[in-house]
C-alpha positions as CSV (number, residue, x, y, z in Angstrom):
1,X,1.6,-0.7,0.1
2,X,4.8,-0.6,-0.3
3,X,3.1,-3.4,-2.3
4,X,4.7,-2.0,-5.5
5,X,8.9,-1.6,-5.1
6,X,11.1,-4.4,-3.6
7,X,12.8,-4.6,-0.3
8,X,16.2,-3.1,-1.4
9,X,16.6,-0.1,0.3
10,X,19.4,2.7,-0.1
11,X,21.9,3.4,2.3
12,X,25.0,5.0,1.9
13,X,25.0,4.9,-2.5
14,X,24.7,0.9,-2.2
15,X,21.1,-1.0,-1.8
16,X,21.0,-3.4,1.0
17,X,17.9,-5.4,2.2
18,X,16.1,-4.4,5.2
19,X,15.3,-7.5,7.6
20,X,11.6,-7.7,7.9
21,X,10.3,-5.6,5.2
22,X,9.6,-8.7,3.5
23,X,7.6,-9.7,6.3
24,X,5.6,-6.5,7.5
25,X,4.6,-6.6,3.8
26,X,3.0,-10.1,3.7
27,X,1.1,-9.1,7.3
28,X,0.3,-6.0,5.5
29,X,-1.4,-7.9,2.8
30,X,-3.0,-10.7,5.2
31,X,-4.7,-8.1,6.6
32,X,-6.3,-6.6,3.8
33,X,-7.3,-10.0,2.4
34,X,-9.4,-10.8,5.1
35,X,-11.2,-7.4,5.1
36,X,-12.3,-8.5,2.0
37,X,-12.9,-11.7,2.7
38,X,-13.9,-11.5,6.2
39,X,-12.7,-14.8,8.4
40,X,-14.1,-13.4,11.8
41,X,-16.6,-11.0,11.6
42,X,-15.8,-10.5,15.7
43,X,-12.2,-9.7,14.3
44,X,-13.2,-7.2,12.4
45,X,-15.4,-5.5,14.9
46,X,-12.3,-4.6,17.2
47,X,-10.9,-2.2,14.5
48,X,-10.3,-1.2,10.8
49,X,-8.0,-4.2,9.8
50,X,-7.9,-3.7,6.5
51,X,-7.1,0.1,6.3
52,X,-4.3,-0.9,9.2
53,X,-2.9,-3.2,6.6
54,X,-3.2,-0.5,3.0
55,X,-2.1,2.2,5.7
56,X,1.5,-0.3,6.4
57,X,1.8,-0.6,2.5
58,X,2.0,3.2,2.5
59,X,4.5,3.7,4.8
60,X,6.6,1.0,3.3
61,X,6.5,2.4,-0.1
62,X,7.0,6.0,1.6
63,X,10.2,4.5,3.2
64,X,11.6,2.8,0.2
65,X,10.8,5.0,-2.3
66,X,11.9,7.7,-0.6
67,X,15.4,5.7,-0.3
68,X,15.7,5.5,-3.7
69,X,15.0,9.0,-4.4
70,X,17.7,10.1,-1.9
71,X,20.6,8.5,-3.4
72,X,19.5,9.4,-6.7
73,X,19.5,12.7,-5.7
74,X,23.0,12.6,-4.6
75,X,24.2,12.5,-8.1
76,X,22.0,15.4,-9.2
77,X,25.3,17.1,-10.2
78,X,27.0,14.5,-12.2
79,X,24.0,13.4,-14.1
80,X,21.1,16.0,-13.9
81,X,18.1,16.1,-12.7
82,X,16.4,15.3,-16.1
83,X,18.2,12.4,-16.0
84,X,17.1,11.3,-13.0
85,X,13.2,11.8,-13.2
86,X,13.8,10.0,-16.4
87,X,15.3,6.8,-14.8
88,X,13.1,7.0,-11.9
89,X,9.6,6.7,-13.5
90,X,10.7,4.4,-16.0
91,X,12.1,2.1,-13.3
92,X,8.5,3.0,-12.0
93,X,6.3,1.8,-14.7
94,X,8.2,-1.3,-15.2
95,X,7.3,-2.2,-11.7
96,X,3.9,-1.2,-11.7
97,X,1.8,-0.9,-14.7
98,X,2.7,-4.4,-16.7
99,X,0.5,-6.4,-14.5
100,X,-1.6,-3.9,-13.5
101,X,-2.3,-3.2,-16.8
102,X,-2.8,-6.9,-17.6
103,X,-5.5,-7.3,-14.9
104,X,-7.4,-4.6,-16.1
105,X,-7.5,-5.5,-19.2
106,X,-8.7,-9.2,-18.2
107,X,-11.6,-7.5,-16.1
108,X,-13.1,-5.6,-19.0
109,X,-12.8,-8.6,-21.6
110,X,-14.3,-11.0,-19.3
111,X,-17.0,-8.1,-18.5
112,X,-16.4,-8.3,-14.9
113,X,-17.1,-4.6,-14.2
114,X,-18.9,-2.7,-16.5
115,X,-17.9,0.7,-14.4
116,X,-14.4,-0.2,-14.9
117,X,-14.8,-0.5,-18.5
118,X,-16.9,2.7,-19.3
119,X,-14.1,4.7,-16.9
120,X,-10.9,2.7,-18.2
121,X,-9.3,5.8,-19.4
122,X,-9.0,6.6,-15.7
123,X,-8.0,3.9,-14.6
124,X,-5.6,3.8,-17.3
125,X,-3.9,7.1,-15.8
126,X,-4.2,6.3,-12.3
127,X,-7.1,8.5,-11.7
128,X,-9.6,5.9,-10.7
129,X,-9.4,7.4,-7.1
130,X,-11.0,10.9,-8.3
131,X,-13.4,9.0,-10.5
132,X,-14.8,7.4,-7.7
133,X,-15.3,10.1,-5.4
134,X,-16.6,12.6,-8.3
135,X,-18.2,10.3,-10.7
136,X,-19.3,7.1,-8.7
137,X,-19.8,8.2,-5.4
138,X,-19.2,4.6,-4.2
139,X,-16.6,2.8,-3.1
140,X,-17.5,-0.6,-4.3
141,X,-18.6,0.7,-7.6
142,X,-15.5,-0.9,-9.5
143,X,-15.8,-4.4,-8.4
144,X,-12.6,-6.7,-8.6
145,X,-10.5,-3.0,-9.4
146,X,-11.8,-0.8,-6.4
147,X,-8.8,-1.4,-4.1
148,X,-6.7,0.4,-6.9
149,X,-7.6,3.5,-5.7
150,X,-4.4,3.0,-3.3
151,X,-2.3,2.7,-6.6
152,X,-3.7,6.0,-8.0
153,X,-3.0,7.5,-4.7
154,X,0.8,5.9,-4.3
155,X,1.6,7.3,-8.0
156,X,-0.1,10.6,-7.7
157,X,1.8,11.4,-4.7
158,X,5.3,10.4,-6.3
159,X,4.9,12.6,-9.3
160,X,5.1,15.0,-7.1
161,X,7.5,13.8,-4.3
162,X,10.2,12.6,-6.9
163,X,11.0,16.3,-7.8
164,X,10.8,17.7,-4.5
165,X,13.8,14.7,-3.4
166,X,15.6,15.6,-6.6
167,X,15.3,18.9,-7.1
168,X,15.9,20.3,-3.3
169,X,17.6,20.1,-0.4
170,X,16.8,17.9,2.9
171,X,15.4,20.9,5.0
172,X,12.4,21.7,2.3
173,X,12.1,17.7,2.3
174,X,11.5,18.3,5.8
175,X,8.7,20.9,5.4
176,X,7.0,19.3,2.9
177,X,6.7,16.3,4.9
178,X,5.1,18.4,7.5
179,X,3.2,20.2,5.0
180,X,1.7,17.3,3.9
181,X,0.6,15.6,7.4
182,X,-1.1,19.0,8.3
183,X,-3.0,18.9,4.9
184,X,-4.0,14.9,5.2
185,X,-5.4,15.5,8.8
186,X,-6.8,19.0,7.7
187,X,-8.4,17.2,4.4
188,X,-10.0,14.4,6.6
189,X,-11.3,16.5,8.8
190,X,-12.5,18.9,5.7
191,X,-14.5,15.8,4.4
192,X,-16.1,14.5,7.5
193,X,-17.2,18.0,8.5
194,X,-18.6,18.2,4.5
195,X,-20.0,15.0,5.4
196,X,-18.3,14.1,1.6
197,X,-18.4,10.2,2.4
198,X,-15.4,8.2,1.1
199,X,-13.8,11.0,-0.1
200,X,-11.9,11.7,3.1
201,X,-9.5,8.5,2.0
202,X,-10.1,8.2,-1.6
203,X,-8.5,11.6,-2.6
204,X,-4.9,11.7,-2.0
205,X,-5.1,14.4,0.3
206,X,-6.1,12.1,3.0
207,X,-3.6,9.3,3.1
208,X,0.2,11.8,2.3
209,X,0.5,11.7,6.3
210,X,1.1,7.8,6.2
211,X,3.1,8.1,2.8
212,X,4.9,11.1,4.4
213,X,5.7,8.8,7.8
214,X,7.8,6.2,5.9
215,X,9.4,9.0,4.0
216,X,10.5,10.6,7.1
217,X,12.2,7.7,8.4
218,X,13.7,7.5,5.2
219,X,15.3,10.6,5.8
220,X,16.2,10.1,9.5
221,X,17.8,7.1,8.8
222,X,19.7,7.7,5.3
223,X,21.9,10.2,7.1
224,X,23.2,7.7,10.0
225,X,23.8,10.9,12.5
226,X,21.5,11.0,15.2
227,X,20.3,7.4,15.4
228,X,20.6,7.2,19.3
229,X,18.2,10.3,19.7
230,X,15.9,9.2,16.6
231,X,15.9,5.7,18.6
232,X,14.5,7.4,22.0
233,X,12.0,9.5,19.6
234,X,10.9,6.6,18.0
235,X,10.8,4.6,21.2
236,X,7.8,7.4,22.3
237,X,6.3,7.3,18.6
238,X,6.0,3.3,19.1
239,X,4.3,3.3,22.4
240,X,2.2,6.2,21.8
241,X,1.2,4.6,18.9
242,X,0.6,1.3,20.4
243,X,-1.9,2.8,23.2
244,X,-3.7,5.2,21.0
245,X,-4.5,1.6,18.7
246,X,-6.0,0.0,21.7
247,X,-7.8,2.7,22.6
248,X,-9.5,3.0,19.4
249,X,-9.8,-0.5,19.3
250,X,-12.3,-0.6,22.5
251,X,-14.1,2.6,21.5
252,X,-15.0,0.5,17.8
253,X,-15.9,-2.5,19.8
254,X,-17.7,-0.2,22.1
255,X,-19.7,1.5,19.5
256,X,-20.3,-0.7,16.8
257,X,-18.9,-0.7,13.4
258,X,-21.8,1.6,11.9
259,X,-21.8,4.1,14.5
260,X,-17.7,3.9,14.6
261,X,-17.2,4.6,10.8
262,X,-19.4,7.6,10.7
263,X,-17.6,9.0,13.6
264,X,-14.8,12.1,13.9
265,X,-12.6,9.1,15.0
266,X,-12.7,7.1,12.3
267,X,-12.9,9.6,9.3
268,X,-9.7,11.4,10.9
269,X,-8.0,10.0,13.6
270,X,-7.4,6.5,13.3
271,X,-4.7,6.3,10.7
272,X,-2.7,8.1,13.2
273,X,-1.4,5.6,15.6
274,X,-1.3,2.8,13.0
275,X,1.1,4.7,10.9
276,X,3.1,5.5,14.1
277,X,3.8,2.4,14.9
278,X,4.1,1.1,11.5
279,X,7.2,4.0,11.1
280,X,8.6,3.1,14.4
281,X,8.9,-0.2,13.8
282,X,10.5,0.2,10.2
283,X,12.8,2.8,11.9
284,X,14.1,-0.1,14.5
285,X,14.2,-2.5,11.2
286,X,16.2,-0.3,9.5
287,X,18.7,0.2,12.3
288,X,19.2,-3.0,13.2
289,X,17.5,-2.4,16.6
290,X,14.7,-5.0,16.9
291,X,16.3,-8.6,15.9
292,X,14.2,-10.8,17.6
293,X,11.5,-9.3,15.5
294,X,13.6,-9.1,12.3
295,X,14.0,-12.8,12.3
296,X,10.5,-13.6,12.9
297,X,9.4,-11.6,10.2
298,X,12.3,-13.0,7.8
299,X,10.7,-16.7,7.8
300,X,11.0,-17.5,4.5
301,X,7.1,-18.1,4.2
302,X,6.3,-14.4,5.0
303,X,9.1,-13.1,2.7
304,X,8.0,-15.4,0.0
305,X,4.5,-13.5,0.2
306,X,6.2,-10.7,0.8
307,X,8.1,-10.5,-2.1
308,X,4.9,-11.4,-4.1
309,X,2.4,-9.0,-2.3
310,X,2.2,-6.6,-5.3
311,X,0.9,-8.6,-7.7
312,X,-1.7,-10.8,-5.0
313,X,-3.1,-7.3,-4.1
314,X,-3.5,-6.3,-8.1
315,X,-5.0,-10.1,-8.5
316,X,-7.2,-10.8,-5.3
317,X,-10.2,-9.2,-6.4
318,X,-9.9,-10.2,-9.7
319,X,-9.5,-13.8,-8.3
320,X,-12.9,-13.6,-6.0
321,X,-15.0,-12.1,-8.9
322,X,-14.0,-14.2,-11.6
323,X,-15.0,-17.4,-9.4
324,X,-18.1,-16.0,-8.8
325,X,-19.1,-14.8,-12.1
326,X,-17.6,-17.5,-13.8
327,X,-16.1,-20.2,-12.5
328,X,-18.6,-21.2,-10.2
329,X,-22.1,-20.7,-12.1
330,X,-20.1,-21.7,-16.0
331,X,-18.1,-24.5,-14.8
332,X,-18.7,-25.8,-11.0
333,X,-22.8,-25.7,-10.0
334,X,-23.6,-27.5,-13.8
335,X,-20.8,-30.0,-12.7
336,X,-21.9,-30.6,-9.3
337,X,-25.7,-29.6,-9.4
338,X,-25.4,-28.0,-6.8
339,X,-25.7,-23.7,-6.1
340,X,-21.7,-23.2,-4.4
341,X,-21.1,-20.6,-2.0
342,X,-18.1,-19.9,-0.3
343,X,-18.4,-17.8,3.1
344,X,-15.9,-16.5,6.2
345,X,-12.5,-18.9,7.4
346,X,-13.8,-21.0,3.7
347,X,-13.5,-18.0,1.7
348,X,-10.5,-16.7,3.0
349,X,-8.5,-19.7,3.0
350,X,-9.6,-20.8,-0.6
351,X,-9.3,-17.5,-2.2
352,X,-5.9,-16.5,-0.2
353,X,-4.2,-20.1,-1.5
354,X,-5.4,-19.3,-5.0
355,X,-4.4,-15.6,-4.9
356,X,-1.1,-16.2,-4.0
357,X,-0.7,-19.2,-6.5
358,X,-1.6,-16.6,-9.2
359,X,0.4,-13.9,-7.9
360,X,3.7,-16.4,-7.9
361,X,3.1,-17.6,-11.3
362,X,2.8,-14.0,-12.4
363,X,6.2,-13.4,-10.4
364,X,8.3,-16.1,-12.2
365,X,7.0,-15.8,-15.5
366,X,5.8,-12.2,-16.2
367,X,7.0,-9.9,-13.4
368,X,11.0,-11.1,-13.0
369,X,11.7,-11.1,-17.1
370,X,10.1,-7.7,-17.0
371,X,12.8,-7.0,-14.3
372,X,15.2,-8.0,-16.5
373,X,14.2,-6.0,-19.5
374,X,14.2,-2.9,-17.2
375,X,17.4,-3.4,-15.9
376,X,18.7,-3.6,-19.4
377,X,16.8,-1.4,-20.9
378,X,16.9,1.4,-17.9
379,X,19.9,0.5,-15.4
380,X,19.7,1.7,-11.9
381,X,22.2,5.6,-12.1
């Protein structure tokens, strides 16, 4: 996602911008915008868009958080590692919860959720994810908030991860990151055998082995040894990854979407090649391996979405349900007369132009002085 830090990445003590990261994120985004507001319903019959495009987000924000956290930990000795847990979640929270906390806060004055409102206090911690599974017991449940489960999950598994970078060295790095794909394919398959419904994605468990891909080329790539090997690896990763997407593809189209999403496949299997590829191709970003596809994903149009991605995933919902509970039955059908209703390539494309528009104002005047503030009030060690 990662929908939540920007596209500087660490290399070497100094941050410089990855080609394209700007770009996979706005695709990322695109993708779970029309899950939600479905253009094609064939489209969405050929495979699980939407996850594809949260599962990108989370190998992003594994790769560029992870980054961060290794040339922070490179000056463990100098400044402590107090210190540096200190100016990492604080850098953290001025990213993420002003806005956050701003939409939420809109959705329970304007009563768009009432759910959100009696459980705000999770929501509040980032805990909306547990709620769900162990209080709600449905996805939807939250309305305009439900896609913040992926938040709760992104900071729950950086209050742990941040120590682990700090704290040790690369080889237990290493086996955590193993550690933790064997225990996100062991907890999906756990909760479809339980037959525990959304839980298999809602928990953190099940999404640290797409977190725990971008980390790892985070690693592989921070070190710069190796990168001819890592490139062959990566090479087999992509392709593997590629054909294991198509096949899953057919077998959804095959089967239908009801009989696909109840299957061992889709409860377990079919992050797997989507994250694959997704860390391939941010490993051949990274190394400056894939040009042609770094510029096309540099247009300025996708990084300008890119950059902006955050906030339009925070707001989209929020966008949607407030036209529908308000906007349109308050303002627009006593206006025109007539009952408004706003369905596939319509929806999309109105509620896309609007979200983005939001999501760029909130940029320039909330988001960047809040940058500012940070960076003065907790510079970058």
């Amino acid at each position: 996602m990662d929908k939540v830090v920007t596209s500087q990445s660490v290399r070497g003590g100094s941050r410089d911008r990855v080609r394209g990261i700007d770009g996979l994120r706005a695709i990322s985004l695109v993708l779970v915008l029309q899950a939600h507001w479905g253009p094609s319903a064939t489209f969405e019959k050929i495979a699980e868009w939407g996850r594809a495009g949260l599962l990108v987000f989370f190998v992003i924000s594994g790769f560029l958080i992870t980054r961060i956290l290794i040339d922070l930990s490179a000056r463990r000795q100098v400044l402590g590692v107090s210190a540096l847990l200190i100016n990492f979640y604080s850098r953290r929270f001025f990213r993420i919860q002003p806005i956050y906390y701003i939409a939420l806060a809109f959705i329970i004055c304007m009563g768009l959720n009432d759910a959100v409102r009696e459980d705000v206090i999770y929501h509040i911690l980032f805990l909306q994810n547990f709620s769900n599974v162990f209080l709600r017991e449905d996805l939807g449940v939250y309305g305009p908030a439900y896609p913040w489960w992926s938040l709760a999950v992104e900071e729950q598994f950086y209050v742990i991860w941040a120590p682990v970078v700090i704290f040790l060295r690369p080889s237990a790095w290493r086996a955590a990151l193993v550690g933790a794909i064997v225990l996100a394919i062991g907890w999906r398959v756990f909760a479809w055998s339980a037959d525990l419904g959304q839980a298999n994605v809602l928990v953190t468990f099940g999404n640290l082995d797409a977190l725990a891909a971008g980390a790892a080329v985070a690693i592989v790539t921070s070190s710069g040894q190796g990168t001819v090997a890592a490139s062959r690896w990566f090479s087999v990763v992509m392709v593997f990854g590629i054909m294991g997407f198509c096949l899953l593809a057919w077998i959804e189209y095959s089967l239908g979407l009801v009989a696909f999403r109840s299957s061992f496949l889709a409860k377990v299997v079919c992050d797997v090649p989507v994250y694959m590829i997704a860390a391939s191709l941010i490993f051949f970003l990274a190394t400056g391996r894939v040009g042609v596809v770094a510029k096309v994903l540099d247009n300025p149009v996708l990084i300008y979405v890119g950059r902006r991605s955050y906030g339009a995933y925070v707001y989209h919902l929020v966008v949607s349900y407030t036209f529908h509970y308000y906007i349109t039955p308050r303002c627009l059908e006593p206006l025109l007369g007539v009952k408004l209703g706003l369905y596939g390539p319509i929806e999309f494309c109105v509620f896309a132009a609007v979200t983005i528009a939001v999501a760029a104002l909130s940029y320039r005047y909330i988001e960047k002085p809040i940058f500012r503030l940070r960076d003065r009030a907790v510079p970058t060690v």
